[in-house]
N, CA, C and O of each residue as an XYZ file, in Angstrom:
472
protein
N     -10.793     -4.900      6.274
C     -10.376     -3.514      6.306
C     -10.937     -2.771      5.094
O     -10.798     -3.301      3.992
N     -11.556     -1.593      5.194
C     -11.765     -0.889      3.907
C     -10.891     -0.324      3.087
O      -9.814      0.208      3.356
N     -11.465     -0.484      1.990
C      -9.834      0.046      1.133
C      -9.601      1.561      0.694
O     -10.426      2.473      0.634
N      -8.199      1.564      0.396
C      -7.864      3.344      0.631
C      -7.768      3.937     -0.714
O      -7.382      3.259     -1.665
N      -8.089      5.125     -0.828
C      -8.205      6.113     -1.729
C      -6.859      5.882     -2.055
O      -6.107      5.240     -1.322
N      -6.499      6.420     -3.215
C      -5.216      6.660     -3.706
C      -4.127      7.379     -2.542
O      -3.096      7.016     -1.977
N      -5.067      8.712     -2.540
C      -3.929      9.956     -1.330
C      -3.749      9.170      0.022
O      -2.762      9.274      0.749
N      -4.959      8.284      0.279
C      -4.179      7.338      1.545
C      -3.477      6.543      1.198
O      -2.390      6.417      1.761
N      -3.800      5.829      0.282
C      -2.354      4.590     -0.043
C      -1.190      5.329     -0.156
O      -0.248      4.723      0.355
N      -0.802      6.693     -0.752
C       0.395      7.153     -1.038
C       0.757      7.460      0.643
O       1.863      7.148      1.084
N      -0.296      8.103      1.525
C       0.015      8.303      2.658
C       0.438      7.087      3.834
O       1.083      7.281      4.864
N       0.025      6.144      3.479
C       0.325      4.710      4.224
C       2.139      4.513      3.860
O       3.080      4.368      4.641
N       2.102      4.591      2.188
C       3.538      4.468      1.794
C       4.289      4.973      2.564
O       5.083      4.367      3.283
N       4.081      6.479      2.486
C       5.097      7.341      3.820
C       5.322      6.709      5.173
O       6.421      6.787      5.722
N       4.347      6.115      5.690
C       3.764      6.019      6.983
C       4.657      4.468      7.326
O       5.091      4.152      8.434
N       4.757      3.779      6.252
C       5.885      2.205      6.214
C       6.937      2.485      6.503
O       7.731      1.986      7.301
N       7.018      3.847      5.434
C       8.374      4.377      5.051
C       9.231      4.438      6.098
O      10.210      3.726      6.321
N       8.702      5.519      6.848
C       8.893      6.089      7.848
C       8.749      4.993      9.212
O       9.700      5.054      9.992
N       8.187      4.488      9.390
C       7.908      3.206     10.560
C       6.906      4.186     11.535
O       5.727      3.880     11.708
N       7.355      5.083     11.990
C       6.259      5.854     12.891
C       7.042      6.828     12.714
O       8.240      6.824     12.430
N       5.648      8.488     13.059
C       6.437      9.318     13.648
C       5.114     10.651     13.750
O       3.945     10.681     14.135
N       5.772     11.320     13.356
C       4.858     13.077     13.248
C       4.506     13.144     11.656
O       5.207     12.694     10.750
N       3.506     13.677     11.558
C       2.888     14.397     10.692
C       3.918     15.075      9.650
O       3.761     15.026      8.430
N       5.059     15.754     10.341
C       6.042     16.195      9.426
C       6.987     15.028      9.056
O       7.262     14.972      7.857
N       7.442     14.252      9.714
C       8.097     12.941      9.311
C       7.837     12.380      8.040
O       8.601     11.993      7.156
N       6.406     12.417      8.140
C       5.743     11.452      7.025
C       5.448     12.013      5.337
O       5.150     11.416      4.302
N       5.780     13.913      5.781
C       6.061     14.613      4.734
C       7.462     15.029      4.115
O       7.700     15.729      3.130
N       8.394     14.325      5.076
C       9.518     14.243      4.402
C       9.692     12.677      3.626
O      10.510     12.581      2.710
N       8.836     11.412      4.072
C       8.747     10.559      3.578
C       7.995     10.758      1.790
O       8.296     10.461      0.634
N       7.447     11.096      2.158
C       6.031     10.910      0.917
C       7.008     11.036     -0.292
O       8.018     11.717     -0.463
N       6.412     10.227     -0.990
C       6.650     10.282     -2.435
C       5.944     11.794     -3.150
O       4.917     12.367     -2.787
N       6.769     12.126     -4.126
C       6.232     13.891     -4.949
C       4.936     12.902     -5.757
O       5.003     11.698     -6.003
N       3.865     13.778     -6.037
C       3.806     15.478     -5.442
C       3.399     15.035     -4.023
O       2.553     14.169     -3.804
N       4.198     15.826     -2.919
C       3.765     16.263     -1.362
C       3.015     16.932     -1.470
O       3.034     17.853     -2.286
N       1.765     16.598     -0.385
C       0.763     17.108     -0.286
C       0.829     18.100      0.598
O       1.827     17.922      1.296
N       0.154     19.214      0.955
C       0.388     20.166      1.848
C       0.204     19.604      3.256
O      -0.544     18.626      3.219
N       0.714     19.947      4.710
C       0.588     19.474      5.774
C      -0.743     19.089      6.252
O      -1.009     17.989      6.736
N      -1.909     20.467      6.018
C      -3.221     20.054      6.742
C      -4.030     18.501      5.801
O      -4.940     17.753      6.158
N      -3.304     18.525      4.705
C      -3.974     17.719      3.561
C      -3.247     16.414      4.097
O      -4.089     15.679      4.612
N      -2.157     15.954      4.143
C      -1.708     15.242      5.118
C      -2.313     14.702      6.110
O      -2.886     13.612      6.078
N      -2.202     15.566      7.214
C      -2.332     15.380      9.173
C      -4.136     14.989      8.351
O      -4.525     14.063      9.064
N      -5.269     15.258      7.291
C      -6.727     14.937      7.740
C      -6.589     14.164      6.943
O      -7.741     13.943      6.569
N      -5.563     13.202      6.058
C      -5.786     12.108      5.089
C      -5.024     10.856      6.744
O      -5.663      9.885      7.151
N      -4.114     11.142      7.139
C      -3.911     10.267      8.527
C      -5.133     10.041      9.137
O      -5.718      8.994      8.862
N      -5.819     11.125     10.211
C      -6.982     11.246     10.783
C      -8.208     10.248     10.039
O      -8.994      9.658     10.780
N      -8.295     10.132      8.832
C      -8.679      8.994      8.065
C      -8.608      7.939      8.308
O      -9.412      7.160      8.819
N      -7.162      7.777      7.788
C      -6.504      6.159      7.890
C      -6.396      5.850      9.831
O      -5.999      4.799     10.335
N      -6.771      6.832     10.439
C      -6.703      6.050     11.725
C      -8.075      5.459     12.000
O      -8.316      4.401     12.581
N      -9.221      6.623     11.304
C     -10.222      6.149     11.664
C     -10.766      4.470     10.979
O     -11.762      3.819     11.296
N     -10.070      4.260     10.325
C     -10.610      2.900      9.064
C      -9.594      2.050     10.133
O      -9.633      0.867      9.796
N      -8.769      2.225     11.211
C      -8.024      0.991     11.466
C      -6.728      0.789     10.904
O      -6.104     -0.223     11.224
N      -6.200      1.683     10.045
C      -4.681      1.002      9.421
C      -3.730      2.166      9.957
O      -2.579      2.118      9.521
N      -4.049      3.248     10.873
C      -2.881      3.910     11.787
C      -3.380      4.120     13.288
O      -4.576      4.282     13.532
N      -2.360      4.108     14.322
C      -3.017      4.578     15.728
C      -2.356      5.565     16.072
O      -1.221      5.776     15.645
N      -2.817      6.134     16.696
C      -1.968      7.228     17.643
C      -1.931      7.407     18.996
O      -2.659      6.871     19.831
N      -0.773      8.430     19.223
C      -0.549      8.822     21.086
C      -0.216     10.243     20.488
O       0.246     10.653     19.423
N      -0.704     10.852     21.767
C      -0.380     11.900     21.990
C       0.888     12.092     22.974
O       1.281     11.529     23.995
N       1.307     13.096     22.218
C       2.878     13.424     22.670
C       2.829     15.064     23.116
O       3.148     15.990     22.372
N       2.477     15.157     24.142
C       2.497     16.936     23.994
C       1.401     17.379     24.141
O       0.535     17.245     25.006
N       1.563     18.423     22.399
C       0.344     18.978     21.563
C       0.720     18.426     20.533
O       0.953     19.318     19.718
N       0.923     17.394     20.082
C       1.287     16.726     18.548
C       0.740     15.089     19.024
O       0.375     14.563     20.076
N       0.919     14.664     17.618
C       0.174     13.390     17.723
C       1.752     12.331     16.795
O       2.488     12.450     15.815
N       1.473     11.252     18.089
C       2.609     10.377     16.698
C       1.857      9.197     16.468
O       1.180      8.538     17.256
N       2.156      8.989     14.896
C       1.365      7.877     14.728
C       2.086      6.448     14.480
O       3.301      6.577     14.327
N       1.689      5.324     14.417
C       1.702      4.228     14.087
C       1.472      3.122     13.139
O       0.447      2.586     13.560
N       1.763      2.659     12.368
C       0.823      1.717     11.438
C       0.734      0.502     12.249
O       1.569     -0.098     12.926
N      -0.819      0.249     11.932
C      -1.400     -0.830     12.509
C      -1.007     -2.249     11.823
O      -0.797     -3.272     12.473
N      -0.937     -2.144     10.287
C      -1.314     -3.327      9.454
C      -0.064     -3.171      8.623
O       0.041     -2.103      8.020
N       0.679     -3.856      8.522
C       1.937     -4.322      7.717
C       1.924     -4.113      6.596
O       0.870     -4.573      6.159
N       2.811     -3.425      5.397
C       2.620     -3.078      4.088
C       2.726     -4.409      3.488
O       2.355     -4.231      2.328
N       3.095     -5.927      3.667
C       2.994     -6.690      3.288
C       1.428     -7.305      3.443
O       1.010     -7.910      2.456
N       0.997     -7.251      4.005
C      -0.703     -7.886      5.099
C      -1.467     -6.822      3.822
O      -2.443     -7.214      3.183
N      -0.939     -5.687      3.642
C      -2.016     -5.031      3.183
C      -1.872     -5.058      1.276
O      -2.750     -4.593      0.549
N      -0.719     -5.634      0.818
C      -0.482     -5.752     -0.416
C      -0.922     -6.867     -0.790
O      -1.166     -7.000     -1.989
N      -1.162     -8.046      0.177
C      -2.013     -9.188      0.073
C      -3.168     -9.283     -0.034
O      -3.799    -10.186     -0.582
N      -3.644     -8.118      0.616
C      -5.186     -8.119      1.024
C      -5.639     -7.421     -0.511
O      -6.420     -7.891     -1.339
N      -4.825     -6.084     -0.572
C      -5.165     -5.499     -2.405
C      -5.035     -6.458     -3.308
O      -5.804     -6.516     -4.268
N      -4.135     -7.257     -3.140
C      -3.753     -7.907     -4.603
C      -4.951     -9.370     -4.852
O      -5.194     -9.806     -5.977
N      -5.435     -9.820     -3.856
C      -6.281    -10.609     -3.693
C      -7.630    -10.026     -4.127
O      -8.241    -10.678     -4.975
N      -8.173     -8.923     -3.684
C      -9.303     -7.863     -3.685
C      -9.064     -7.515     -5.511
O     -10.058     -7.463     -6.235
N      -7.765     -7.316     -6.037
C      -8.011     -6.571     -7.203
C      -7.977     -8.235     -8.332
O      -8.673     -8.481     -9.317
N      -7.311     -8.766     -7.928
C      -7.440    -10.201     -8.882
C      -8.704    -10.220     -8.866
O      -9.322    -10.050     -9.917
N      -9.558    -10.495     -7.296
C     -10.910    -10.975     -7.508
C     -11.660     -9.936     -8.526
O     -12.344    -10.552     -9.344
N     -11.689     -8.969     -8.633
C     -12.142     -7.533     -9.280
C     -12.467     -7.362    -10.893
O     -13.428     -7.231    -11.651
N     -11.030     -7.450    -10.912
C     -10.733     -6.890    -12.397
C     -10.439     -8.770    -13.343
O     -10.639     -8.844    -14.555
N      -9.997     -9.986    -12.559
C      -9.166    -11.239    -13.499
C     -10.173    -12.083    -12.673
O      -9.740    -13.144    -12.226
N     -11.194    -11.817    -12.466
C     -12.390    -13.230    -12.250
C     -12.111    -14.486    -11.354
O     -12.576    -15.626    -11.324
N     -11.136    -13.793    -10.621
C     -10.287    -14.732     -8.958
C      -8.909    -15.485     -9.594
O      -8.480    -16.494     -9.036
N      -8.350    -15.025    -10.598
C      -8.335    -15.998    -11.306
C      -6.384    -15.310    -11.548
O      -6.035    -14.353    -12.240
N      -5.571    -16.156    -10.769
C      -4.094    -15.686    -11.117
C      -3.423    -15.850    -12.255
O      -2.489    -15.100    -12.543
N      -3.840    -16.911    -13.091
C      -3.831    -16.905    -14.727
C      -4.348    -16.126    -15.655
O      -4.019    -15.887    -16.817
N      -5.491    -15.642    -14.747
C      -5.747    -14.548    -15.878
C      -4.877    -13.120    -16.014
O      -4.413    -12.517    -16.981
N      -4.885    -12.897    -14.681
C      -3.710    -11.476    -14.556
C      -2.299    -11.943    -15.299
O      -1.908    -10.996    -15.982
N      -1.580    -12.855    -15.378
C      -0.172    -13.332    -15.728
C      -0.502    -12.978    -17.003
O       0.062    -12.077    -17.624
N      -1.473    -13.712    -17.454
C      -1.971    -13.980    -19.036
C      -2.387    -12.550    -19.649
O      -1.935    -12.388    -20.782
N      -3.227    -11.371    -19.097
C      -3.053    -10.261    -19.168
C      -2.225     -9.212    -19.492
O      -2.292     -8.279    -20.292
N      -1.010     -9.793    -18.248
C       0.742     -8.983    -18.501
C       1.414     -9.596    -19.445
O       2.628     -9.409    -19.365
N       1.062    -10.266    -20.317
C       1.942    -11.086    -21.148
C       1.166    -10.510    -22.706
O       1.825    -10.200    -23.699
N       0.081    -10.478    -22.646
C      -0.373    -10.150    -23.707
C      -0.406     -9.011    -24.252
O      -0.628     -8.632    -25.402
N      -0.036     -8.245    -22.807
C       0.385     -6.502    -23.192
C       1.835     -6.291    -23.414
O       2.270     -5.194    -23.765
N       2.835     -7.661    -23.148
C       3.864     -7.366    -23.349
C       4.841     -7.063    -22.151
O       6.069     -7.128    -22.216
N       4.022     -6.687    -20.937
C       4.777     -6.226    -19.768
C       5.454     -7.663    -19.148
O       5.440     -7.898    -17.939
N       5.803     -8.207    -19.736
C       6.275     -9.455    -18.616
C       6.608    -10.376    -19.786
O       5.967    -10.802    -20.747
N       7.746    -10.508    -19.378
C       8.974    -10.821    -20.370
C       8.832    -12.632    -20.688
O       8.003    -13.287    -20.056
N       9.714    -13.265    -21.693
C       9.530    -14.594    -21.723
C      10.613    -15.230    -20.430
O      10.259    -16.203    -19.763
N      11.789    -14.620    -20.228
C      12.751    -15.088    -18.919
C      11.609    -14.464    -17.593
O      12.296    -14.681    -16.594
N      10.953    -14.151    -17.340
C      10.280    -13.474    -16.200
C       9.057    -14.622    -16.162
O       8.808    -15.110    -15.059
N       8.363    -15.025    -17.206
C       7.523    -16.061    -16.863
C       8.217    -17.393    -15.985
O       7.952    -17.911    -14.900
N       9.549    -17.733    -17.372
C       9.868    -19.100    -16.439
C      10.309    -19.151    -15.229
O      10.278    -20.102    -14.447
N      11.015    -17.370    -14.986
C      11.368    -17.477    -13.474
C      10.543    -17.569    -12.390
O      10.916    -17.999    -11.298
N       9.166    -17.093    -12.699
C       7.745    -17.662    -12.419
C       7.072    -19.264    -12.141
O       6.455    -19.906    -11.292
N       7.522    -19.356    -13.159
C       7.529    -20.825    -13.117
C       8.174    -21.798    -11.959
O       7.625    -22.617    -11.222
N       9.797    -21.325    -12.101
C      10.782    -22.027    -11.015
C      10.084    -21.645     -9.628
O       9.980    -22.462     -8.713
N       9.599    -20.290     -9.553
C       9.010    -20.156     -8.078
C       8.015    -21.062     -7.489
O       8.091    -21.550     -6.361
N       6.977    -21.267     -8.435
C       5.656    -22.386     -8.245
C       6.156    -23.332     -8.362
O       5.485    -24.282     -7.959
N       7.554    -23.681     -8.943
C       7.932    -25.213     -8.877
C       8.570    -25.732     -8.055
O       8.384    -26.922     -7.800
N       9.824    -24.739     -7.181
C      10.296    -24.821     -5.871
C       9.431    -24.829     -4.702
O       9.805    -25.475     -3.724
N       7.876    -23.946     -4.652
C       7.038    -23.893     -3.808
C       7.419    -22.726     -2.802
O       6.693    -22.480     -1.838
């Protein structure tokens, strides 16, 4: 799947949020700042064309769908940005947040217990 601009990822957010619906649905979803409607309805028209929303027509309105699971697709980023920025490498990102301080000494070992329970 190709990956999304910022204003689509915020627009996908809505679009989870929401599970399906209208164009206005998804602007009562959105996280601030809301984007104006037409800025909206042609950042969707986007994300349908790349594959991660579908639509039906209802009327004269369109409702949409998400195709790809906000979990499927936080896997697919987080895999894509490890490989990117930490050299494939999940020790390096941990080792990263630790050295900046963001990730606490109780937050590692609870880390730990997770990889150790499996």
């Amino acid at each position: 799947m190709e990956k999304l601009t910022q204003q689509e990822e915020a627009a996908m957010l809505a679009i989870w949020k929401a599970g399906k619906g209208l164009v206005k649905d998804f602007l009562e979803a959105h996280a601030a700042p809301v984007p104006p409607y037409t800025t909206l309805a042609s950042t969707i028209k986007n994300l349908e064309k790349k594959g991660y929303v579908e639509s039906r027509k209802i009327g004269n309105v369109y409702e949409y769908t998400p195709v790809i699971v906000e979990e499927e697709y936080k896997k697919r980023f987080m895999h894509g940005f490890v490989k990117d920025y930490f050299e494939n490498s999940y020790k390096e990102l941990v080792t990263f947040f630790a050295k900046e301080k963001n990730i606490s000494p109780e937050e590692l070992k609870e880390i730990i217990r997770m990889i150790e329970k499996g």
